[in-house]
C-alpha positions, 0 to 999 in steps of 0.5 A: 586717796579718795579724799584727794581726787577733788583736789587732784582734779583743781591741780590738773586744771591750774598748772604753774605755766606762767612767769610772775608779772609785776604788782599793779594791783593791791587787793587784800592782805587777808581774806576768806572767801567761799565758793563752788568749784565745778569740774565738767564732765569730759567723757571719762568723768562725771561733772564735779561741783565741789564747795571751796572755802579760800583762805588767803594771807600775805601770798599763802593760800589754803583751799578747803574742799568738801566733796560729797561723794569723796570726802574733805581735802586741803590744798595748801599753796605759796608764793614763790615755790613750784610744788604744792601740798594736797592733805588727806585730814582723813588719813593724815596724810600730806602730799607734795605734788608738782602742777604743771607736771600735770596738765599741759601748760598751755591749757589754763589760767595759772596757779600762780596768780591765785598766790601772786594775787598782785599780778591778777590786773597785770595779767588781764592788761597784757594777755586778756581783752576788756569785755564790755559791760558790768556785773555784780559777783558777790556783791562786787561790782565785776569787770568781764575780762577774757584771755586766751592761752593756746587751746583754753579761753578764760572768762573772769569776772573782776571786781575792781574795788578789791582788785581780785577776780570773783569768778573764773570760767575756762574752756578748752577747744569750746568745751567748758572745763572748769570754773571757780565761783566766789559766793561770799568774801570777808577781808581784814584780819588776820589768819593764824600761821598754822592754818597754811601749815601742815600739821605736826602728826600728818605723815608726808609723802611725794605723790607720783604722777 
């Protein structure tokens, strides 16, 4: 289970809050991507900086995670469903866990828009304030953008030729919280089906919050 707390960790800070938005974007259909995601230190944790390779393809997204100090986890995501699935590559296992069961609902950007990725844009026109300036992320020439959802301030950096958001950064009553940086993204192609599957010989199992 120690495999998972990375994973555990993305979960509990990107819950399923929000209501799909309709499409005003079109960003890729496919991609890869890599990056670092970084959980602050809160009191009872230690800061948390994890290396993330993203798959996405058609509203399915793979996370892959490769903490040093709990090992490697997978988190599989979909559009249009309410749970998740937390793989333990380790052990074999497969979780099916529930996001916003764990977190409150109002403390940060939502899980949702990382598989409706065609909602990114909509979300930052109807909740979030056009910052001024520029900056390049990843190559891409990024818009700043900032929204707030009750506590949680959200900062993304968007880059507008792909219509994807290439860093996110939140902050909870002025404390930093968590962020998701991408270092390098590859679109075009096409991923196999079995990537965003849980393999054959995992076992499955509901994982009680």
């Amino acid at each position: 289970m120690k495999q998972l707390i990375p994973a555990l960790a993305l979960v509990a800070v990107a819950p399923l809050a929000l209501s799909p938005l309709s499409a005003m974007a079109a960003p890729p259909a496919a991609f890869t991507a890599t990056g670092t995601a970084l959980l602050h230190a809160n009191g009872k944790t230690t800061e948390t900086r994890t290396p993330v390779k993203v798959y996405y393809q058609q509203g399915q997204m793979r996370l892959e995670l490769k903490n040093p100090d709990y090992g490697d986890s997978v988190v599989l995501v979909q559009k249009g469903k309410s749970t998740m699935t937390l793989m333990d590559p380790k052990q074999k296992m497969a979780f099916t866990v529930t996001p916003d069961a764990m977190s409150q609902a109002d403390n940060q950007i939502a899980m949702k828009q990382l598989t409706d990725l065609t909602g990114w844009k909509g979300l930052l026109q109807k909740q979030g304030k056009r910052l001024g300036g520029t900056q390049v992320m990843a190559g891409q020439t990024c818009s700043l953008w900032q929204t707030t959802q009750g506590k949680a301030t959200t900062k993304v950096w968007f880059a507008d030729a792909l219509e994807l958001p290439m860093q996110i950064e939140t902050v909870v009553s002025g404390k930093p919280t968590f962020s998701l940086t991408i270092q390098s993204i590859s679109t075009g192609g096409s991923h196999g089906a079995n990537l965003f599957k849980v393999p054959a010989d995992f076992t499955r199992a509901e994982l009680q919050n």
